[in-house]
Structures are given as structure tokens and as C-alpha cells.
C-alpha positions in Angstrom: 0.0 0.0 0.0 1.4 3.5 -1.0 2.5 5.9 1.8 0.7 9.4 1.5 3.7 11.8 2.3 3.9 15.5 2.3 5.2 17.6 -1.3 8.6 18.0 0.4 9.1 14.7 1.4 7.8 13.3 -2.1 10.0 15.9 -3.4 13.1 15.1 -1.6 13.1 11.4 -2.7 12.6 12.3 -6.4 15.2 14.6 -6.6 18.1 11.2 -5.2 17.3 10.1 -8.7 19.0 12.9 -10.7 17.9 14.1 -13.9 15.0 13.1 -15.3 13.5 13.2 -18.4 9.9 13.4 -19.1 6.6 13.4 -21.6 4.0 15.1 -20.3 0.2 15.9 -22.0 -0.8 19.5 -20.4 -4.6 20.8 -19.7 -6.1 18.2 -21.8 -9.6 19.1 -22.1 -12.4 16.3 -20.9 -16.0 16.4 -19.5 -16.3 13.8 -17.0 -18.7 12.2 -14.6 -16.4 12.5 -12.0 -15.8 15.3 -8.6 -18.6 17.8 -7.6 -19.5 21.2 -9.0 -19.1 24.5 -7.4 -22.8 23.7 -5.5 -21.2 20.2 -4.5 -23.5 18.4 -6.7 -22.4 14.9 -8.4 -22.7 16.1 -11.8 -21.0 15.7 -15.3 -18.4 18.8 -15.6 -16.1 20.1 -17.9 -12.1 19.3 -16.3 -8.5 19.6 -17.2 -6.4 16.8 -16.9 -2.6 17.0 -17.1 -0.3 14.4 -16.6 3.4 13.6 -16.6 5.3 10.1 -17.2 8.5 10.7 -15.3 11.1 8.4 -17.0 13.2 6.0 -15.3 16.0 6.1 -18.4 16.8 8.7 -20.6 14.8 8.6 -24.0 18.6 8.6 -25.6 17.9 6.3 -28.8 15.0 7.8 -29.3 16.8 11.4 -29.9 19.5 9.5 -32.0 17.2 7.8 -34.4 14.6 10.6 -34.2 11.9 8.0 -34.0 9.8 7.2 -31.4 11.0 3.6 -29.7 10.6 2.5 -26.5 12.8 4.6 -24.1 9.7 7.0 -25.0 5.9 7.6 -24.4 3.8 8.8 -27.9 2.4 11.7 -26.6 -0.3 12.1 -29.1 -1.4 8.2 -28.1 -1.7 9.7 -24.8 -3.9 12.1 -25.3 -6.4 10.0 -27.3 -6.5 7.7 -24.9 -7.2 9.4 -22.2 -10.2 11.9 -24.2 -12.2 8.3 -25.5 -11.9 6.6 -22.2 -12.0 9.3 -20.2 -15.6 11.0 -22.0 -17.2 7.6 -21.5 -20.9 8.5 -21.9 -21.9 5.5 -20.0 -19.2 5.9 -17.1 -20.4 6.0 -13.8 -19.9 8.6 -11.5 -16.9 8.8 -9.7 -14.8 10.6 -7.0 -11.9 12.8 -8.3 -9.4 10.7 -6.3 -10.6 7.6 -8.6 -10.4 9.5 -11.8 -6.8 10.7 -10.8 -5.8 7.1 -10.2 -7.6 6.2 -13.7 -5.5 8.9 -15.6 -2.6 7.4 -13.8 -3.4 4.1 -15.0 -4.1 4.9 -18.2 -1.1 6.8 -19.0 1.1 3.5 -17.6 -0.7 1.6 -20.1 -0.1 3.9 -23.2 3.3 3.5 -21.9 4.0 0.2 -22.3 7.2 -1.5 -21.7 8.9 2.2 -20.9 10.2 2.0 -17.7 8.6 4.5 -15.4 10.0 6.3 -12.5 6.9 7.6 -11.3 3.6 9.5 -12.4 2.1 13.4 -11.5 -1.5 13.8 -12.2 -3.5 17.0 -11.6 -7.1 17.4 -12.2 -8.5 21.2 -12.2 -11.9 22.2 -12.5 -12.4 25.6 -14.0 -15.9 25.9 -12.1 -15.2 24.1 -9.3 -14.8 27.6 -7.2 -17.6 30.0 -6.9 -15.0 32.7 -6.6 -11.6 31.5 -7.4 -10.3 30.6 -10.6 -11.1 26.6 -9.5 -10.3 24.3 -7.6 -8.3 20.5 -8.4 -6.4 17.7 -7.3 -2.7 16.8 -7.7 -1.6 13.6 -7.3 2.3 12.2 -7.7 3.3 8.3 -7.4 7.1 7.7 -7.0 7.5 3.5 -7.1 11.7 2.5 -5.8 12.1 0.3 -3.2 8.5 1.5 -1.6 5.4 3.3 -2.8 5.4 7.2 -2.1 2.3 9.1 -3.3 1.6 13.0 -2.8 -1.6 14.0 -2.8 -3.0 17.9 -3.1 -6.3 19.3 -2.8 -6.3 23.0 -3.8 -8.2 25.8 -4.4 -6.7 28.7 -7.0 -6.8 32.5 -7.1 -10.2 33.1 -4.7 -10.8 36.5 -4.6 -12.2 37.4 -1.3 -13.2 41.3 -0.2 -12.4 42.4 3.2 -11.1 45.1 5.3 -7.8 44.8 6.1 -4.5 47.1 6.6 -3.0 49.2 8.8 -3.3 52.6 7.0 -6.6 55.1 8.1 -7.3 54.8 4.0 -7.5 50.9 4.2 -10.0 50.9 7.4 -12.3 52.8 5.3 -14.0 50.1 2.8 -13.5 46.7 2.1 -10.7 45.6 -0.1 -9.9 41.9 -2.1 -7.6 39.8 -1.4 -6.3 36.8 -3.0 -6.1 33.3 -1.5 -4.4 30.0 -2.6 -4.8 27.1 -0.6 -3.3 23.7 -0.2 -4.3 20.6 1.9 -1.6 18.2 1.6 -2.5 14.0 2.8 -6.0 15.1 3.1 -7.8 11.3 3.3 -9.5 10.2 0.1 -13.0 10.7 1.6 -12.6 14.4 1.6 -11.2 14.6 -2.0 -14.6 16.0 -3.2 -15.0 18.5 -0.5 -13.4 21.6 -2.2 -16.6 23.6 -2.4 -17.0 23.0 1.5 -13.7 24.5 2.3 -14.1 27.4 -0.1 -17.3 28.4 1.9 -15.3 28.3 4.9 -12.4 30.1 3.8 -14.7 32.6 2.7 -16.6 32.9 5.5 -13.5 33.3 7.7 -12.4 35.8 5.9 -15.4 37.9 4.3 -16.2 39.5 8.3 -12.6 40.0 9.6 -10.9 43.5 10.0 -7.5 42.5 11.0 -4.4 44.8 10.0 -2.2 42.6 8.6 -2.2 39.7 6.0 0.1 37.5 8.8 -3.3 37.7 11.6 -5.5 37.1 9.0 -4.0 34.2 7.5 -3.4 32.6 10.9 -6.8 33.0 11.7 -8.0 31.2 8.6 -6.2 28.1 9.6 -7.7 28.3 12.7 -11.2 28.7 11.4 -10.6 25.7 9.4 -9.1 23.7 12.2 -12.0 24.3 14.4 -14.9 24.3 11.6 -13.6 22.4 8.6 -11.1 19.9 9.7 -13.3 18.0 12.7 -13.1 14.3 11.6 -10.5 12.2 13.2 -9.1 10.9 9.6 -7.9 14.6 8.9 -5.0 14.2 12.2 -2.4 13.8 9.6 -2.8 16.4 6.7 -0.9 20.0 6.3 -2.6 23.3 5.3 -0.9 25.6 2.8 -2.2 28.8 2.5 -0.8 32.1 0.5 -2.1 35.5 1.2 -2.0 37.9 -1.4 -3.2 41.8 -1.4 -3.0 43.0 -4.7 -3.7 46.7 -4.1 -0.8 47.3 -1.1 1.7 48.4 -3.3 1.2 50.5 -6.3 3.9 49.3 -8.0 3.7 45.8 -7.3 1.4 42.9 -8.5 0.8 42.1 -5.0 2.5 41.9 -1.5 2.2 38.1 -0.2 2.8 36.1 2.8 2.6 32.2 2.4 2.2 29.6 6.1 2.4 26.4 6.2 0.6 24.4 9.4 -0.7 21.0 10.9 -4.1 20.2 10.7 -4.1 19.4 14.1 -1.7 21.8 15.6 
């Protein structure tokens, strides 16, 4: 059985490998019966799928002969693969973690007899956010001498008005700012729940008046702590979170501050 580890940790044993090279198929575009949408509904929805086959051994004769052999993937193989089995009008529904681990499978199989070091799959739905730019699921699996898998649940870009700032100007009307979130070995059972901790990001943040980004994002992951992350089965996952405020500095796209804490702190 795999061992969910944290990005750094998955990160760390890649990297004793060396170099890699890879073959990668980004933002495919798929509808799928698969996640929930931004009311948490099971429905059909439209999703992005990218995926990457890190390779075990350089793709070497395949550059020398410039033909594709087998120290390679065929990318555009790949691709058409995963669009007719992944638009399956019949399919049944199913949670984003199992369509991540269907990609996965998939790709392996267009691959063949390549050896593979290990696999990164990322599934992003556009409306999955009501007011972020979405909301997805990464998902890495690094196979040595044992199983390490990463595995990301993330909302992207919310825009979120509130009053914040420490100048008289700033305490005067609400302002946005911008929030990226990351829940790192969040159990499989909560792979679904990104509209959930949207609302209670939002909601944390929508009626606070703190003065600076570093309170405010503190307070955030206690919010969540106390109102989002209650099941026992969350003990072991990691909050990300990544504070922007766009209109701070004039000359600036936007000042940020980025934490990284427990679950259960």
C-alpha cells in the first residue's frame, strides 16, 4: 500500500534520482462524470487533466534515431486515450481521487514496456470555485524500493473582499484579497470537498478587519481547524495557505505572505 507523504518529502526522494527526463500531456480538455460542481453536486463537468510520465532512463535512442521507440511515451497516443476513455458517456460517476488514479493508469498503459520512475496527475476544475479561478487535485506516485504518493487538494486564485490594513485609508472600505490554498494528505473521503472549504475560507475571511495579511491568515487556519477539519481521519494532513493583497503596493502585483501548518496543531 502507498505511503501518502507530504510535497517536500515526495519531493526530496525524487530529486536522489537525478535528472529526469519526461513526456508530459498539459490541460487536456475532458468532460467527466467524475468530482462535484461549485454547488457540490455529483454532476457531469467540464475538467483539465494534465499528466506527466517521469522516465526511469533517458529517451537517448529515441533522440538519436529521431523515431519514437521504447525509451519513450507517444504523446499524441496519450492524449487520445485518455479523451475516449475518459468521455465515456456511460461511465459512472466517480470521486476525483478515482479518476486521478484512472489517468494514472491509463497513462502507464499507453506506456507500455517504458520503464517509469513515477507518475504526476493533476485534475482542475475551471468551475469548481464559486469565486476563485477553480479548484483541483494533484496527485504524484514515485514507485523505488516502496510506494510514495503526494496527494494535493487546492483551491486557485479566490478573490475574497475584506477590510484589512493598517493605513486610516484601508480601514475605510472593504478591499480583495487573494487566497491560494493547499491541503496536503488530506484522506480520500474528503477529495470531493473543495466547495465546502471554499465556503469556509470565505466565510473566515469575508467579516474580519484585521491589520495585517500575517493575523489574518493565521486566523484562517484556525477557522478551518476548528470548523472544517473535525473528523478524526484529517489528524495527519498540512494546510498551505498564500495571502495575497493586490492593491498594497502601487507598484507591485501584489505583496504576499505564504504559512504552512498541521491540521491538528
Amino acid at each position: 500500500m502507498a505511503q501518502i507523504v507530504r510535497q517536500l518529502v515526495y519531493d526530496a526522494q525524487f530529486l536522489q534520482h537525478g535528472p529526469v527526463d519526461k513526456i508530459s500531456v498539459r490541460n487536456l480538455d475532458v468532460t467527466v462524470n467524475a468530482g462535484v460542481d461549485v454547488w457540490g453536486r455529483q454532476r457531469k463537468q467540464r475538467a483539465f487533466v494534465t499528466v506527466t510520465l517521469n522516465l526511469a532512463k533517458p529517451f537517448d535512442s529515441a533522440a538519436e534515431a529521431d523515431a519514437l521507440d521504447r525509451s519513450t511515451v507517444h504523446y499524441g497516443k496519450l492524449s487520445k486515450q485518455l479523451q475516449s476513455s475518459l468521455q465515456n458517456e456511460l461511465s459512472p460517476w466517480v470521486s476525483t481521487w478515482d479518476l486521478a488514479g484512472s489517468v494514472r493508469t491509463l497513462a502507464l498503459q499507453v506506456a507500455g514496456q517504458t520503464p517509469i520512475l513515477s507518475t504526476d496527475v493533476d485534475v482542475f476544475y475551471q468551475k469548481g470555485s464559486m469565486l476563485g479561478d477553480g479548484a483541483g487535485l494533484s496527485s504524484s506516485v514515485y514507485v523505488e524500493d516502496v510506494v510514495l504518493t503526494s496527494k494535493v487538494l487546492y483551491l486557485r486564485n479566490l478573490k475574497i473582499p475584506c477590510l484589512i490594513g493598517v493605513n486610516s485609508n484601508e480601514r475605510l472600505q472593504k478591499q480583495p484579497v487573494v487566497v491560494n490554498l493547499w491541503v496536503e494528505c488530506l484522506p480520500a473521503s474528503r477529495g470531493d470537498d473543495y466547495a465546502k472549504l471554499e465556503t469556509a475560507v470565505v466565510n473566515a475571511i469575508t467579516n474580519s478587519s484585521f491589520e495585517t495579511i500575517e493575523s489574518l491568515s493565521t486566523m484562517v487556519v484556525r477557522e478551518l481547524r476548528e470548523k472544517f477539519f473535525t473528523k478524526d481521519e484529517d489528524k495527519g494532513a498540512y494546510i498551505r495557505l498564500r495571502v495575497e493583497k493586490p492593491l498594497a503596493v502601487p507598484f507591485a502585483d501584489a505583496p504576499a505572505i505564504e504559512i504552512m501548518r498541521p491540521v491538528k496543531g
